[in-house]
N, C-alpha and C positions, 0 to 999 in steps of 0.2 A: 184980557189984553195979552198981548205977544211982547215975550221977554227975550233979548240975549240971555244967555245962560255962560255964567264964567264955570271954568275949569279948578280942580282942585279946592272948591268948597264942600263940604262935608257936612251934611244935615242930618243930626236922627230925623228917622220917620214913622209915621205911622200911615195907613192906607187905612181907609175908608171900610166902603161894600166895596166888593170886590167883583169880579164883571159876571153879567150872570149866566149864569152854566149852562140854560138853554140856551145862549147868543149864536145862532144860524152863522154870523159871521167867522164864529169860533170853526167849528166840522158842522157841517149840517146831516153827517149821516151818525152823529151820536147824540144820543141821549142826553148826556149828561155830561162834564168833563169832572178827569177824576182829580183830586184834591190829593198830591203826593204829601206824604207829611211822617216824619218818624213818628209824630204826636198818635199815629192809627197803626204803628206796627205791632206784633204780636208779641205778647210777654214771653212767648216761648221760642224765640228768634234772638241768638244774640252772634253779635260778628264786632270785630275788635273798631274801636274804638276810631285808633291810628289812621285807618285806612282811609275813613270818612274826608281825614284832611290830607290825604299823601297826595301828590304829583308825581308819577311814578318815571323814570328813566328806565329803556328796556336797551342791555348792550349788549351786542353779541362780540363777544369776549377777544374769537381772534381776531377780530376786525377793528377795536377800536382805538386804545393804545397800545404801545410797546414800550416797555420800560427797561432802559441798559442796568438797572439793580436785577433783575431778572438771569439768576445761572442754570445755562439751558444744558444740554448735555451735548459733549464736544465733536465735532465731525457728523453737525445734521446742517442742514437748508433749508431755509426760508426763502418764502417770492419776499423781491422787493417790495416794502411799505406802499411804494403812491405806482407802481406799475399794475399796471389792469389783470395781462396778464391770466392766470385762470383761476377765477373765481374760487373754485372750488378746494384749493390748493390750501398750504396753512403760512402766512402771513403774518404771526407772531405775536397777537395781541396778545395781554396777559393782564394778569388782577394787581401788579406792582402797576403795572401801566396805567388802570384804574385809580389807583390810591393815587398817582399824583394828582390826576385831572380830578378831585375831589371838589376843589375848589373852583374850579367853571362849572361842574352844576350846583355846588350851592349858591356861585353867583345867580345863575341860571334860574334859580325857584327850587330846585328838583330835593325831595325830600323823601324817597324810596327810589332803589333800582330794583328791576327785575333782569334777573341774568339765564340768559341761555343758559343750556349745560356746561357743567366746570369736572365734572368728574373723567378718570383716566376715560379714550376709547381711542378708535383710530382714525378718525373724521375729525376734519376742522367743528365743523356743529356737534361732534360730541353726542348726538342719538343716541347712538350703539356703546352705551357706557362697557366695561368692563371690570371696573373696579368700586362700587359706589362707597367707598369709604377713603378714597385719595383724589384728591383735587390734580388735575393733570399737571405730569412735570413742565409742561411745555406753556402753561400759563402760571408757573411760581410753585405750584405745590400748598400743602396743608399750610403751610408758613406764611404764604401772599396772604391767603384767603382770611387768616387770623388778624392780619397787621389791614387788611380794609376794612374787613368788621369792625376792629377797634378804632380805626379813622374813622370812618365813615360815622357811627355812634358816638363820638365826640362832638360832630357834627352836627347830629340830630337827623342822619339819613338812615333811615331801615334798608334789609338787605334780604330779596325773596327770589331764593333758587330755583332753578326747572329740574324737577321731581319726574324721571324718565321709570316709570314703576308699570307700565303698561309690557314693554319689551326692554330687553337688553340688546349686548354687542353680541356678534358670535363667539368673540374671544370671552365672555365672562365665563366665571369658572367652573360652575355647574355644567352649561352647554358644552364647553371644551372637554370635561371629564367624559360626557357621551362622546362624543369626537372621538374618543382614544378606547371607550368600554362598550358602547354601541349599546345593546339591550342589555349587557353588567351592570352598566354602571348605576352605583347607588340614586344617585340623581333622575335617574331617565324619566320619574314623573312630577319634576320640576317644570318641566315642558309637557305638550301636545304632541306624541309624534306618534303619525299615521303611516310608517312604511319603514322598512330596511332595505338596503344601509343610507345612509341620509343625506340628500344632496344640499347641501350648504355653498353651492357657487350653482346656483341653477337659473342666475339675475339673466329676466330678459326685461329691456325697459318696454318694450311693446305691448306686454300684456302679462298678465300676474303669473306670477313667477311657478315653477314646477317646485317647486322644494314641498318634502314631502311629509312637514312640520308644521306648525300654528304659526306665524309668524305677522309681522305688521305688514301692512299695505303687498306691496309685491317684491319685498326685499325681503332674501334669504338670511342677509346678514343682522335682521331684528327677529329673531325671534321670540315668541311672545310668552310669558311668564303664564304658569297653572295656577293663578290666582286662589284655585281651592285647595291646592297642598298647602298644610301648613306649616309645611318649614318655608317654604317661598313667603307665606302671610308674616311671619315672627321675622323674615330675615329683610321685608321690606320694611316694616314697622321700624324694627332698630335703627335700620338708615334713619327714617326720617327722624327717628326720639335723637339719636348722637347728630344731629347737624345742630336741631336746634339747641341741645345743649350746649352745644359747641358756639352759637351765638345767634345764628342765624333768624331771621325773623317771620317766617313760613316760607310755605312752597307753594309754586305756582306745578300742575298735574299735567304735562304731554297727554295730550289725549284721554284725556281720564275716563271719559264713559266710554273708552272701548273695551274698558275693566268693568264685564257687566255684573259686578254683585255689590248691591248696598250695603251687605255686611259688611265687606270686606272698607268700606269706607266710611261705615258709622265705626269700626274698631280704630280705623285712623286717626280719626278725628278725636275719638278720646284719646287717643296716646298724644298727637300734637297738643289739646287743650290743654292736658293733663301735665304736660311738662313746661306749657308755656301759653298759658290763658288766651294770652294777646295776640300770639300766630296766626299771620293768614294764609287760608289755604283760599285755592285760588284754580278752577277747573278749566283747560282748556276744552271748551263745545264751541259751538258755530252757532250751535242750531238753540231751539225753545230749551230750556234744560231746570223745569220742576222737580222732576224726582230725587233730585240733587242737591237742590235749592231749598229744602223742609227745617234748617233748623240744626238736622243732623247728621248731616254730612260736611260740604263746603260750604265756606262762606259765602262765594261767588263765584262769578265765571267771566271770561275775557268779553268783553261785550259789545263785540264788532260789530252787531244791527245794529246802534245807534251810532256809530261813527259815517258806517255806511251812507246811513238816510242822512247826513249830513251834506257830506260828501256831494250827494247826487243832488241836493238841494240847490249850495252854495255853486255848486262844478255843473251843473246840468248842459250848461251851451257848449262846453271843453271835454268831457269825460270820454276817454281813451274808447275805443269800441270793447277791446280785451275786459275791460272791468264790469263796463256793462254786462258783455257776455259772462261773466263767470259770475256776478252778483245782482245780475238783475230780478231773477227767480227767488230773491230772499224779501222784497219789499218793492213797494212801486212809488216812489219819490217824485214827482216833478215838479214840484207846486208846495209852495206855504199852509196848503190846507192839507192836501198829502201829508206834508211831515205832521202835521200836529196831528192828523188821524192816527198815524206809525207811532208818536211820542206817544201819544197816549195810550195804546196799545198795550206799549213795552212795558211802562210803568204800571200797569195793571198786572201783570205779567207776574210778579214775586210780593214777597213781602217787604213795606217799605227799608227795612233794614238792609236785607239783600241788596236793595235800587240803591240806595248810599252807598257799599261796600263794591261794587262793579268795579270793574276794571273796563273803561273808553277805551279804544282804540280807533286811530285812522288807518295805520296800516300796522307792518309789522315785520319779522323776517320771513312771514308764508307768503307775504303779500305785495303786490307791486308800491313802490313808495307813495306817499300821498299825492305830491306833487306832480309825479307821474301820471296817476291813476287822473289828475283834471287838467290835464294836457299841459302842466305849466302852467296855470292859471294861479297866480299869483295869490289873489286875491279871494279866489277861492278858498287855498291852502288855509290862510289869514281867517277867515269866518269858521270853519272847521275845526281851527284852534279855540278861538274866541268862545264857540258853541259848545265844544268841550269843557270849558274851563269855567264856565255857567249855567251849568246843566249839573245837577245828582250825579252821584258816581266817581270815583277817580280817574281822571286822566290819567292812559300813559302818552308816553313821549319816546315815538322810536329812534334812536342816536341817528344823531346830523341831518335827522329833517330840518332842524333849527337853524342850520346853515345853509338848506337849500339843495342835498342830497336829492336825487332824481332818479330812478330807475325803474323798471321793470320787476317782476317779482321773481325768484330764486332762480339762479345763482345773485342776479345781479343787481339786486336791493341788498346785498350783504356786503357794498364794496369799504373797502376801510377811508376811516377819518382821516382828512387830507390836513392836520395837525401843524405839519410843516410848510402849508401849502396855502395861506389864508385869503392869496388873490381869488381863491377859488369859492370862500365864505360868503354870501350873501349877509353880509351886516344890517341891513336894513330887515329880513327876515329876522335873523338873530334877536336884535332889538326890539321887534314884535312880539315873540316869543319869551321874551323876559315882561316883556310889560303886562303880557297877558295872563302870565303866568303869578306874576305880581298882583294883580289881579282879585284874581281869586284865593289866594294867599290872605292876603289882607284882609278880605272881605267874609267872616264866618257866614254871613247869610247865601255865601256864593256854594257853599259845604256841607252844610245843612239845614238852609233852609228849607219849607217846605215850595213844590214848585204846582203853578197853577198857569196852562195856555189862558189868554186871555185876547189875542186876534191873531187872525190867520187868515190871508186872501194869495193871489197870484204871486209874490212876490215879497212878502211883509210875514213877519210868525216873531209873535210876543209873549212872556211868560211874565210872572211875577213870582219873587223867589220871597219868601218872608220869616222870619226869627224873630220871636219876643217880640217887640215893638218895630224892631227895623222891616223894612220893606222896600225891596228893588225891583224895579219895572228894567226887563233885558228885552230887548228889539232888535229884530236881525230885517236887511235890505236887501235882498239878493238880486236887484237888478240896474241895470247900469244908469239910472236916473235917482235922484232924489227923490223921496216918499214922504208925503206927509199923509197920515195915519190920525183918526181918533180909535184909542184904547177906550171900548166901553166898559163904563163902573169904575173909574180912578178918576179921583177929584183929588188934586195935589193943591195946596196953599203956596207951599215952598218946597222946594227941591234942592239938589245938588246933582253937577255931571259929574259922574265918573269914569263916562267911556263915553268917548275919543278923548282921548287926550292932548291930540296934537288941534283939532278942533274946535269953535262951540258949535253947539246945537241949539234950535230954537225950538218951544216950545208953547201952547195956548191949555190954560185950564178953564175948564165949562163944570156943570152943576153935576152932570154926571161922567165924564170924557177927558180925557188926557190927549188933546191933539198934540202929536212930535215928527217932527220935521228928519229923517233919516238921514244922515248922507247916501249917495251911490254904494255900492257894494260894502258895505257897512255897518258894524253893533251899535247902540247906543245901550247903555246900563246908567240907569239913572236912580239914585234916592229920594223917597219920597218923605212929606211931614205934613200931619193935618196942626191948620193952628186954628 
């Protein structure tokens, strides 16, 4: 029979048989669908614990707050806070400005940040460090950085810095002493250098750059560390051993495999475990990244193909042409059976430990903002979140999407928090974003459970997330009508809704089939119980 379904009742469950893994409805070009479950991960696999339940906050430092505790040094200039203005310029966020807004993200959910660089350099972004053992005067210094950490961990919020160990600034001090000694100087094979005397301003943004040194991308002003000298290996190690003793809660790697030696990152890895067990390291790749991924090196990596295939799922009819163009060559999404093909891909892809320990991403500071990238589409945004926040892996959360921040990708995904400015908040956004985030908070089965696709058609893709006895049936709608769906293999007695909550949903149980009723552009996360 067909039941309303009231909101806010709460049923343990249990699930049945579970739907079966040759179901053609499910992908018809697999096999088999694979059974994600830490219960199959490898004894010889371990990644911190924390991370499994974190919601991660990414802030880029000078852009978010500004705090008048904050003493800067006298007779400098700052752009105005909410003037547009040029991007690129420095604006005056800081990490006192941080510690106050502590308390809107742990209203918020948010229970790790991950922070841009904070070390001395002479960019707003902080790339080009020059100092990696001082925190920039211009965002509070060694002293901010101490008084968040101890905030922030009173809290119960972890703190995971960007670890810029691939290149420096030109100003660091090794490069600077060749600057001044040229082929003297003690240093000169701390670096790669192909030629005298050395052109360190040779930036042409049109094409990679003349400078006649190793350096990153086609900036003269990064150039790139001899990762095989080992005074550069012992003097990066240190950095990272003195932060974390210093409090911090791991590092997330700028570009880490463009540092091509594993050695040099199985030594890291014990120096970070070895001072602090729980640490996550945390690699920036784009791309497939196994060799990385064994155990003995990082825990994880930023995990933008599945935010991606979200993305283009939910946003398919809206999605900006610039996104498609630059991301459409990593995955081909149109369709409910598409993404479960991609899901399941991914999640084959590592060890189940790994898959837990991810870092989600929708967007980011490389990248156009979410919102952006599905032309404004609301509702899009909304299920990208949702899919995030119920799906393996940690979500991050990049600052003031949650309010409805909109842009393009760099400069102008980086603009600052309109704080003072809350006509411009999307409240409605916001309070999605808490609720979803609540969410999965709440719910250990949304964090570790094990996950298993269970239908996928044009428009419709359902998983089942399971722990011990509990079990949750998650359904996404991605098309502008109501859907009703039978899930084959889920025979529910009794249930509870848990998602929508401003909502009911209807639903019909059969002997083998769980038929439910979707709204329009819309999740349903429902508990299930055999009685």
């Amino acid at each position: 029979m067909k039941k309303p379904l009231k909101t806010g009742i709460f049923i343990p469950l249990i699930l049945f048989a579970m739907a079966d893994p040759l179901n053609e409805t499910l992908n018809p070009q697999a096999n088999e669908k694979y059974l994600l479950s830490l219960e199959n991960a490898s004894p010889d696999i371990e990644t911190p614990d924390w991370v499994k339940h974190a919601v991660f906050y990414q802030i880029f430092p000078d852009r978010f707050a500004r705090s008048d505790k904050t003493v800067l040094p006298k007779g400098i200039r700052l752009q105005d806070w909410d003037a547009p203005g040029d991007l690129r310029g420095f604006y005056g966020g800081d990490l006192n400005g941080v510690t106050e807004k502590l308390d809107y993200l742990k209203e918020l959910g948010i229970n790790a940040i991950y922070f841009n660089p904070i070390f001395e350099a002479t960019t707003y972004h902080r790339y080009n460090t020059y100092d990696y053992y001082k925190v920039d005067p211009l965002l509070g210094g060694n002293e901010a950085l101490r008084n968040l950490i101890d905030q922030a961990h009173q809290k119960g919020i972890k703190i995971v810095l960007d670890g810029v160990f691939n290149h420096c600034g030109r100003g660091f001090w090794a490069f600077s002493h060749i600057l001044d000694n040229g082929e003297n100087s003690p240093y000169v094979d701390w670096f790669t250098i192909n030629d005298w005397p050395l052109r360190p301003f040779s930036y042409n943004p049109e094409h990679s750059s003349t400078a006649n040194y190793e350096h990153w991308s086609r900036f003269p002003s990064l150039p790139k560390f001899n990762i095989h000298n080992p005074g550069v290996r012992e003097y990066i190690l240190d950095v990272a051993k003195y932060w974390l003793e210093f409090g911090i809660d791991g590092w997330r790697l700028d570009v880490a495999t463009e540092i091509e030696d594993h050695t040099f990152w199985q030594e890291f890895r014990q120096v970070v475990k070895t001072t602090k067990p729980e640490a996550y390291i945390v690699g920036e790749r784009w791309e497939e990244s196994n060799p990385w991924l064994q155990g003995d090196q990082f825990d994880a990596v930023m995990n933008y193909y599945t935010g991606w295939a979200a993305l283009k799922f939910f946003g398919r009819k809206t999605l900006v042409e610039a996104f498609l163009a630059d991301r459409g060559a990593r995955d081909h999404v149109v369709d409910g059976i598409s993404l479960a093909a991609r899901m399941d891909y991914l999640h084959r892809l590592y060890d189940p430990k790994i898959i837990y320990a991810l870092q989600v991403f929708i967007d980011s500071h490389d990248t156009g903002r979410a919102l952006y990238n599905v032309g404004g589409d609301k509702s899009a945004l909304k299920l990208a979140v949702l899919f995030t926040m119920t799906i393996p892996g940690a979500p991050c959360l990049y600052y003031g999407d949650e309010i409805g921040l909109s842009a393009g990708t760099d400069p102008y995904c980086r603009e600052t928090f309109p704080w003072q400015d809350e006509d411009r908040w999307d409240k409605d956004l916001l309070a999605y974003y808490k609720s979803a985030i609540s969410l999965r908070n709440e719910n250990p089965v949304l964090r570790t459970g094990s996950y298993l696709e269970v239908y996928a058609d044009k428009d419709v893709y359902a998983f089942i997330r399971k722990l011990g006895d509990e079990e949750t049936v998650v359904a996404f709608n991605a098309s502008q009508k109501n859907k009703t769906v039978k899930i084959p293999g889920v025979k529910a007695m009794a249930f509870s809704q848990v998602w929508p909550t401003e909502e009911n949903i209807s639903w019909e149980s059969g002997q083998s089939s769980l038929g439910i009723t979707i709204p329009a552009r819309s999740g349903a996360v429902l508990k299930l119980s055999k009685q």
